[in-house]
N, C-alpha and C positions, 0 to 999 in steps of 0.2 A: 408504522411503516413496514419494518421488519426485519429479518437477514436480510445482509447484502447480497447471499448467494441468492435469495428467493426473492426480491420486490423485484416491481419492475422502475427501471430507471427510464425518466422521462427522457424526450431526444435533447439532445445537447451537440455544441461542438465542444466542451470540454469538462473534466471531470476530476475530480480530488478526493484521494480517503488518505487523509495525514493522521498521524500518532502510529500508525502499523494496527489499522482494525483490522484488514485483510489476516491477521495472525490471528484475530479471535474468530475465526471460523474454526469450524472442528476436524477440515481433514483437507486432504487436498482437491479432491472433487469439488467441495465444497470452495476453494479457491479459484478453481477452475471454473464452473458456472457463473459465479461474480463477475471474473472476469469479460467472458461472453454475453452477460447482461452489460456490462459496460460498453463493449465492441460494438452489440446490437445497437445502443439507444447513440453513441457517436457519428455525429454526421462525416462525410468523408473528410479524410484531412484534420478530423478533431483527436484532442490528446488527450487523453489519460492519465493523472501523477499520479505516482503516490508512495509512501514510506513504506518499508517491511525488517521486520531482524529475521537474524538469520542464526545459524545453529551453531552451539560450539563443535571445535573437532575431538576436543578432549574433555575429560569431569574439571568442570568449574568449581569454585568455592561459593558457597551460599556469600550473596550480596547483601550489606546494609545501607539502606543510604537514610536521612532525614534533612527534611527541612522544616524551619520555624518562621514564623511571623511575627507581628506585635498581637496575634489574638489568637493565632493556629500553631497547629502544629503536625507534621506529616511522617510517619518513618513507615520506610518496604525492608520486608525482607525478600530475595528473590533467588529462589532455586531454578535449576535449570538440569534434567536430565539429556546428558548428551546424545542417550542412547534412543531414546524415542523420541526427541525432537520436541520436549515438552518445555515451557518456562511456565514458573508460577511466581507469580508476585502478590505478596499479603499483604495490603496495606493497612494502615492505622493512622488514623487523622482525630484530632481536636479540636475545637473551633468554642474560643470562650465566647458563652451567652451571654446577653445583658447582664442577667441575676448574678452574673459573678460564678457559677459554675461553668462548666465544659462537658460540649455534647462528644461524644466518642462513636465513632462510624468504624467499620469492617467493612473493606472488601478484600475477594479473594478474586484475581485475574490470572486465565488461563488464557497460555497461547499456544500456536503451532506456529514449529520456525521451518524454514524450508531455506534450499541455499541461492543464490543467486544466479547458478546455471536452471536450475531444476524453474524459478520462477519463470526466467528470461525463454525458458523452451515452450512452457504452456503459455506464453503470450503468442510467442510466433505462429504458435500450431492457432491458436485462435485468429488469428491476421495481422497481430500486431506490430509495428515496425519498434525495434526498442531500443533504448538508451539508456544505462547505469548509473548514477553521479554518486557521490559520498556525502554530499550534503544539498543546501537550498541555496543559492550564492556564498555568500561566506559563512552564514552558518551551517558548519560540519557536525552531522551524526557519528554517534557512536562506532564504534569498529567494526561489528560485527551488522550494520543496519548499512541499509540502500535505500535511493532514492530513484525510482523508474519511473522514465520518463516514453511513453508509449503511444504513438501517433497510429489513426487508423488510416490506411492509404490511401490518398485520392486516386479515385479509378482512373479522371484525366492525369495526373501525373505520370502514373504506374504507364499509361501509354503512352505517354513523348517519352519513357525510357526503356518502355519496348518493342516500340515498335518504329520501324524507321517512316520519320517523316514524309519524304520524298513518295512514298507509296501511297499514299493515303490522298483520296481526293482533295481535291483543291477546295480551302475555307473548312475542310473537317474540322482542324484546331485551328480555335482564335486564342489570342493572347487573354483574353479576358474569363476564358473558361475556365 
């Protein structure tokens, strides 16, 4: 497929990038074209979701977290420079084999955090109408994470709310438009 900044997304009325992939892009241009490839392929009236973190304001402590299974096992370590706006998370997984041994994986995930004015302003400037939330119904995100919710404008709407009815020829707007 590819980057999200660079494929093309097929038309849709609606669209999802959950876990905060928009963070693994590598800059904010690069956020920004995503975006606008999303805007593009949205039919009018179609929405947008999707999760992001966002930056600390001050130097964090390096993070541990792990979790275990009856056959795995998963620990992050995750740093976070405040000053560039960088997160890295190391992780470390196990996963016992048949044979009775244990396979061991590495990855290392880099993000870009940006904050929630700076996202919510490159949505608008691209046409987005937006909305904030802290979580997916009851399940709530982290503190420092959002959940935008970004509707592309229907053009009949945007006009029964700009324009005054009464002017406009008779049967321009039908209810079913």
């Amino acid at each position: 497929l590819g980057s999200f900044d660079t494929v093309v997304v097929p038309n849709c009325v609606a669209a999802t990038s959950l876990g905060e992939p928009l963070n693994y892009l590598n800059s904010g241009p690069a956020i920004r074209r995503a975006m606008q490839n999303v805007f593009s392929a949205l039919s009018p009236g179609g929405v947008f979701i999707f999760d992001v973190r966002h930056p600390a304001k001050r130097a964090v402590d390096v993070c541990h977290h792990h979790k275990a299974g009856k056959d795995w096992f998963c620990y992050a370590r995750i740093e976070e420079d405040h000053l560039t706006n960088q997160l890295t998370r190391n992780i470390t997984t196990f996963r016992l084999l048949k044979d009775g041994n244990y396979r061991r994986n590495e990855e290392i995930h880099r993000l870009r955090v940006f904050s929630r004015a700076e996202m919510s302003e490159w949505l608008r400037k691209v046409g987005f109408r937006v909305q904030t939330k802290r979580g997916y119904g009851d399940y709530q995100l982290g503190p420092r994470q959002s959940v935008f919710i970004c509707r592309k404008p229907n053009r009949l709407a945007d006009l029964r709310k700009n324009v005054e009815i009464a002017k406009l020829p008779c049967g321009f707007l039908n209810e079913s438009d």
